[in-house]
Steps between C-alpha positions, in 0.01 A plus 500: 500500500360228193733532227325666200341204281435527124216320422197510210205328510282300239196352522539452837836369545831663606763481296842507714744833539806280341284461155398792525813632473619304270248611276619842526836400468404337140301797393830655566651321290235519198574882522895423478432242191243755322738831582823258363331371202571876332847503568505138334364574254682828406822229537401286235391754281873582461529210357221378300213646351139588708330272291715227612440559846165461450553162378751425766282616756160332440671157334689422864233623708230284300769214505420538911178545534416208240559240786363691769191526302444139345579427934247690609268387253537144528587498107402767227284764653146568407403802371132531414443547135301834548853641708685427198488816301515649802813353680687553125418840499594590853834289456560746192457807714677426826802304390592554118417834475575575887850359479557650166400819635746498744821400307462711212401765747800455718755491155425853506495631866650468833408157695443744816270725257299163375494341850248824591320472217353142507440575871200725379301160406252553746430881359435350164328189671222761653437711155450140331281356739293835478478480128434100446289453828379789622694483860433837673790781481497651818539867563843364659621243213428791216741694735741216524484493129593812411753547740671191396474625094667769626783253617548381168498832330823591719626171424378559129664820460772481721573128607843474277875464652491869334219640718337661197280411186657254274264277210681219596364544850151585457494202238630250722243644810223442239576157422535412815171610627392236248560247761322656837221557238487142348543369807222663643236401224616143601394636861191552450421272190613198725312530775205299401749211411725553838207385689470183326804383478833451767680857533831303431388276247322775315800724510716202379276409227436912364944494523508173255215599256657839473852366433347283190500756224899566606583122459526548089766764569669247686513274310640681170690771683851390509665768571281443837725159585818657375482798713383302841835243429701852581294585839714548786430432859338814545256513158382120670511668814229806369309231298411329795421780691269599213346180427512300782464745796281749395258304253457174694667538865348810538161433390500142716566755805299756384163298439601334836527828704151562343342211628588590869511930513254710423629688125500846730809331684679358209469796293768701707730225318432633142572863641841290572588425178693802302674576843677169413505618144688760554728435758610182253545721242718727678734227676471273191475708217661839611139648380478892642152541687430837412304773711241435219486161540474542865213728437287326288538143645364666839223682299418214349462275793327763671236472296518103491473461842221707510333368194523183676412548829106549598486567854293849524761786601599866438470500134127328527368767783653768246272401222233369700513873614496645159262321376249597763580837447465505155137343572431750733601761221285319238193555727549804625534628117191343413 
């Protein structure tokens, strides 16, 4: 009996079991590096501000992908004059305000609880591209939706190490959802510009231009250098996972695993994500998953998955069902 082969084709050609796997493998490990960067982050902010891991976090990881993008580029990229406005504005949305998002977000609540959250992107992603572009909202994504909201109203409500409603909580669960949501206008916003420029080189060049308006603070912020001369091995240790891993590493993997799956495969690697969250935050930060927690991170990618999936099912026949019905109904009372 043949040994069971992975394999994928494109344009013709077959692309060999080992790479195959491989890719897999460092889809993997984008989950592990995106799932980790929550519990790094919640390290550092014992120590220094969330502002200042903003800065941290987009200086190093624009320090990287400066060289990978002049290489690729063959010297300063080109950017069409008319993408300008554009590519500023997008940068804005997806990585100042995205990043932001998440570290004054996570100040406030559990890196488990903020993991879930951001996993929601592609809930927000849908509603945006419905609203800016007119995409169709299926019978099954408008289910997806709400049963995902109803994720983050557990969380909302419920998501703290108390398991009940706390200010602090719901604040930090709003402000949070600031970066699924900005990241999701960059989504959609960036698609016209994706397709004319490198996926690597583009992501690269949105990281740098949206690290710009933090290199003033920088500069003048010495309290910044002062407190990094007292990082230990394990605030370097959480910077680089932050930084390094899961805003270039992951990204080069994740653009790569892109180029070779279809999205439908890859996205069972985003699902990924806050199971690593969590489970670091448990071993690494003695975090207590609550049933709550529990609850609404399954609700909520529930309704992700389905959301993001198109393939006509149950749900679909359901409403295909009522619908006709309802037509029926309409006629008959006519």
């Amino acid at each position: 009996m043949d040994r069971l082969r992975f394999v994928v084709r494109m344009g013709g050609s077959t692309i060999p079991d080992r790479s195959v796997l491989l890719i897999h493998a460092s889809l993997l490990c984008v989950a592990i590096f995106w799932g980790s960067n929550f519990v790094s982050i919640k390290h550092l902010l014992d120590t220094i501000s969330p502002g200042n891991v903003v800065v941290l976090r987009l200086l190093l990881a624009s320090l990287i992908f400066l060289p990978i993008v002049i290489y690729m580029a063959n010297g300063i990229p080109r950017v069409h004059r008319e993408d300008i406005p554009m590519l500023l504005f997008i940068a804005i949305l997806g990585v100042t305000i995205n990043t932001s998002a998440i570290a004054f977000g996570t100040q406030l609540i559990p890196a488990a609880v903020a993991s879930l959250i951001v996993t929601g992107n592609p809930v927000f992603t849908a509603i945006i591209s419905r609203i800016l572009v007119g995409e169709p909202m299926t019978g099954r994504k408008i289910i997806g939706v709400v049963i995902a909201f109803t994720g983050f109203l557990i969380v909302l409500l419920y998501g703290g190490q108390e398991a009940e409603f706390s200010i602090q909580n719901a604040l930090g669960v709003l402000i949070t959802m600031g970066g699924p949501l900005a990241w999701a206008f960059y989504t959609v916003l960036s698609k016209p510009l994706r397709g004319r420029y490198e996926p690597t080189q583009f992501v690269g060049l949105t990281t740098i231009v949206g690290a710009l308006p933090l290199v003033p603070f920088a500069i003048w912020n010495t309290e910044l250098i002062t407190v990094t001369r007292t990082f230990g091995s394990t605030q370097w240790l959480a910077l680089t996972v932050s930084a390094v891993l899961a805003l270039v590493v992951a990204y080069l993997l994740w653009y790569r695993g892109l180029s070779t799956l279809e999205p439908t495969q890859i996205a069972v690697y985003v699902y990924m994500v806050p199971v690593f969250g969590a489970l670091g935050a448990w071993l690494l930060l003695g975090e207590r998953i609550t049933i709550f927690v529990l609850l609404g991170g399954l609700t909520i990618l529930t309704g992700v998955i389905i959301t993001n999936t198109t393939r006509s099912g149950t749900v679909d026949r359901l409403l295909r069902k009522y619908r006709e019905s309802r037509t029926v109904k309409d006629g008959v009372d006519e």
